[in-house]
C-alpha positions as CSV (number, residue, x, y, z in Angstrom):
1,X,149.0,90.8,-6.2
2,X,147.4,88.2,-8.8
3,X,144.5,87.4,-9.1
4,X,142.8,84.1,-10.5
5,X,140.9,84.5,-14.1
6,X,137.5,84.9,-14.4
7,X,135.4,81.7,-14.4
8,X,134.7,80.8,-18.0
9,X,131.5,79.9,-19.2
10,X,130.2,76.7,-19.0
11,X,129.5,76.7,-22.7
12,X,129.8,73.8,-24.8
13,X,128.3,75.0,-27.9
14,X,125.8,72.1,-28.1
15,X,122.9,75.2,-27.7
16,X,119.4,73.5,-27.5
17,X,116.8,75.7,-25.6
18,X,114.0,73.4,-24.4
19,X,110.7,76.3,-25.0
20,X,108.9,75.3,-22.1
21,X,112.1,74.5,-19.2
22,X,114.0,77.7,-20.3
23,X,117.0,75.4,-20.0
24,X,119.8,75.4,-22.3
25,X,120.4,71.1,-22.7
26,X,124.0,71.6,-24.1
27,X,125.4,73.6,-21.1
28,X,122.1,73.3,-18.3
29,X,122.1,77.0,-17.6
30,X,119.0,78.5,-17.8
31,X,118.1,81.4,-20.4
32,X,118.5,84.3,-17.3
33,X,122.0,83.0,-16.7
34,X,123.3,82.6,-20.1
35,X,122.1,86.1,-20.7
36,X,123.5,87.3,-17.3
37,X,126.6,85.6,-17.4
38,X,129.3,88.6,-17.9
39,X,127.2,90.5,-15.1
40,X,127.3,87.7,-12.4
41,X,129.8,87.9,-10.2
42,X,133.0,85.4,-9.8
43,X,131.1,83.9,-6.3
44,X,127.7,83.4,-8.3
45,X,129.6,82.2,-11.6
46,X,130.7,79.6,-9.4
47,X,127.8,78.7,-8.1
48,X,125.9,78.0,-11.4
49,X,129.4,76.1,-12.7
50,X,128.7,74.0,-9.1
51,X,125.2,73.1,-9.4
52,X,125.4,71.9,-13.4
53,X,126.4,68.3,-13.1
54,X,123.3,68.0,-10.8
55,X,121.0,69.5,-13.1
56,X,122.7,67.2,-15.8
57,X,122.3,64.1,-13.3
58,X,118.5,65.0,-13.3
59,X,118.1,65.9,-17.0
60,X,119.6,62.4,-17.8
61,X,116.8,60.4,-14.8
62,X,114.2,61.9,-16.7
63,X,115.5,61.3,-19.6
64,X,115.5,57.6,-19.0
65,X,112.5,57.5,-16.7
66,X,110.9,58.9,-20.2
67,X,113.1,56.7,-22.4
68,X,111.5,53.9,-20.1
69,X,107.8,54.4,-20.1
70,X,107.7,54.8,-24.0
71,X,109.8,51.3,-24.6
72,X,106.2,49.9,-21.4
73,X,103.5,51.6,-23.6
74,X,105.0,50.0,-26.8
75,X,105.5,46.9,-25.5
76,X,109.1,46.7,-25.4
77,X,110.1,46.4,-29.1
78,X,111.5,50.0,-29.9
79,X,108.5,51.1,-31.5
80,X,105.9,53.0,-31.0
């Protein structure tokens, strides 16, 4: 019988905790599942592994909804 490897984790050693979202903005796990990682299961592993490149998608919205309204309030010219 084989069985398939564990899933890995998702880290990309880019760590950068945001204080208030508890997120981790290199890999998008939050704090609970970085620390929780080696007791989660295979099925919930892949669950977190699944949902990332969402929570990526909507880092990088606000990101440039933010990006955005601070090029408005300046009036366009980088500054501000």
């Amino acid at each position: 019988m084989t069985s398939a490897a564990p899933i890995a984790s998702p880290c990309r050693k880019l760590c950068q905790l945001h204080p208030i979202e508890r997120v981790c903005h290199g890999c998008f796990r939050t704090i609970d599942e970085i620390s929780k990682w080696t007791k989660f299961s295979d099925a919930e592993r892949a669950k977190i592994v699944a949902d990332l490149p969402a929570r990526r998608a909507a880092h990088a919205e606000k990101e440039a909804r933010l990006r955005a309204a601070r090029e408005a309030a300046s009036g366009g010219n980088g500054f501000g």
